[in-house]
MITIVO-182553 format. One line per 10 residues: number of its first residue (from 1); their letters; for each residue x, y, z of C-alpha. Coordinates in steps of 0.25 Angstrom, whole numbers, plus 5000, padded with zeros to 4 digits. Each point is the difference from the previous one (the first is absolute). Example, Ala and Ser with C-alpha at 12.3 -4.5 7.8 and 13.67 -1.06 7.14 Angstrom:
BEGIN
1	as	5049/4982/5031 | 5006/5014/4998
//
This chain:
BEGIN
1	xxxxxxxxxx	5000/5000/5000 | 5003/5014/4999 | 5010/5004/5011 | 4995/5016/4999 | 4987/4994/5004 | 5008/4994/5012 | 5006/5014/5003 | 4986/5007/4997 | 4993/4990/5010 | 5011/5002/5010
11	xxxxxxxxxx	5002/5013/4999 | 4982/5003/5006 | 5006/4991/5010 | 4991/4989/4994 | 5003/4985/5001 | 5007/4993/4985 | 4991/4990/4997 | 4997/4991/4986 | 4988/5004/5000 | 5001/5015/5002
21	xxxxxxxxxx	5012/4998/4990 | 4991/4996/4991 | 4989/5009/5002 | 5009/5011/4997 | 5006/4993/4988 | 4985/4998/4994 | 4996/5014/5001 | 5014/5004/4995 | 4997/4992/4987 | 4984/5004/5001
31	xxxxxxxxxx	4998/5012/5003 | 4985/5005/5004 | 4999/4986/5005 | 4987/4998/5009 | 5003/4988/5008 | 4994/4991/4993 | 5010/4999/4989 | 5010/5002/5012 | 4997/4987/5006 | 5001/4993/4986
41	xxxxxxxxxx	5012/5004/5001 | 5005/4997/5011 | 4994/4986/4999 | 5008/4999/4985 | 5012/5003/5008 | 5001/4992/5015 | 4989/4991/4996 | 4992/5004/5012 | 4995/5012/5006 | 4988/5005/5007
51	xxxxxxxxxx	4989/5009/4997 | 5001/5006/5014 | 5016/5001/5000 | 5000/5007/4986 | 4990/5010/5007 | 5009/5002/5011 | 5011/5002/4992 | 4993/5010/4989 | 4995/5009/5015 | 5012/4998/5006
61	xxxxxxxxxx	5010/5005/4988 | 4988/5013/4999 | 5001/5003/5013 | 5014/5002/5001 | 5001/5006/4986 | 5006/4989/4992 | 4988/4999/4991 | 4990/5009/4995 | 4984/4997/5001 | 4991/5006/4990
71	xxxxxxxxxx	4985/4998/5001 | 4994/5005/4988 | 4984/5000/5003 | 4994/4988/4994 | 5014/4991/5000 | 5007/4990/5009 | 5012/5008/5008 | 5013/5000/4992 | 5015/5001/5005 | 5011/5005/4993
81	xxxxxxxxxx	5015/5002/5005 | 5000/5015/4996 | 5000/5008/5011 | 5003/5013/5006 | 4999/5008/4987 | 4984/5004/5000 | 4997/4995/4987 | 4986/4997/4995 | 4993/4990/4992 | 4992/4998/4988
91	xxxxxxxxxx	4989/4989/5000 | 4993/4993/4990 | 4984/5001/5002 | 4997/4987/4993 | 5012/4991/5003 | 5007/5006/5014 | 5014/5002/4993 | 5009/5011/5010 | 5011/5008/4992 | 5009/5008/5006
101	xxxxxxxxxx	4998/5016/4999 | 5012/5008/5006 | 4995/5010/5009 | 4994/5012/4991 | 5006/5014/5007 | 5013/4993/5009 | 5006/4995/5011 | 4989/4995/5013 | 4991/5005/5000 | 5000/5006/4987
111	xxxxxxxxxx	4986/5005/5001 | 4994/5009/5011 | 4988/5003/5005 | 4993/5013/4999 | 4997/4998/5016 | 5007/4989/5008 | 4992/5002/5013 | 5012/4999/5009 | 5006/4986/4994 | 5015/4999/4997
121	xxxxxxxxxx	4998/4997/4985 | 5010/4989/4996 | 4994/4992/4989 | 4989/5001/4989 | 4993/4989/4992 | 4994/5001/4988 | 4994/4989/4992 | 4997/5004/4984 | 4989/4990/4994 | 4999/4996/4986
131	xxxxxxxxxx	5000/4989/4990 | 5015/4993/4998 | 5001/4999/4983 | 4996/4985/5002 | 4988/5004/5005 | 4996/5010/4991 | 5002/4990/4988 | 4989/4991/5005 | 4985/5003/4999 | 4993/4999/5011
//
């Protein structure tokens, strides 16, 4: 396995297991995975591994900010191993596919609000809908 994932696990303070190995290698290769595809994955990998321990893993490496979660309304949560740089993503209405958008303005949070109501602003999200080009080749 990938010993910068050892470093990255290490470096949270987070146990290096297989299976957290091979979480992060999965998303690594599938980026925008939900956890389904994860645990394929994984399973393809080791041979073996639980629903609950891929769940574990995905909240665990989000948590510490290993892994990005998206939730686009509509969709199964996502993870990506881009972090820290307050992208955005575009999703596909008809099929789910998530692409990367870099952040439109710069650097986190790269949009402000006209009022903050006393927050610490540190991050925006912004989803842009659409059809992907595969989509909107088909009849619907």
């Amino acid at each position: 396995m990938d010993t910068s994932f050892e470093e990255l696990l290490r470096s949270a303070g987070l146990r290096v297991t297989a299976t957290r190995l091979a979480v992060l290698d999965a998303v690594s290769h599938h980026p925008h995975a939900d956890s389904d595809t994860v645990l394929t994955a994984v399973r393809q990998a080791l041979g073996t591994a639980s629903v609950q321990t891929i769940y574990d893993a995905l909240n665990t490496f989000a948590a510490h900010g290993l892994m990005n979660r998206i939730e686009p309304a509509g969709h199964p949560a996502r993870f990506e191993l881009r972090v820290g740089d307050n992208h955005h993503h575009m999703v596909c209405r008809a099929c789910g596919d998530v692409q990367d958008i870099d952040c439109t303005i710069g650097q986190a949070p790269c949009l402000i609000p006209h009022t903050n109501h006393g927050y610490t602003v540190d991050e925006a999200e912004v989803t842009f809908w659409g059809r992907c080009p595969q989509c909107q080749t088909r009849t619907t």
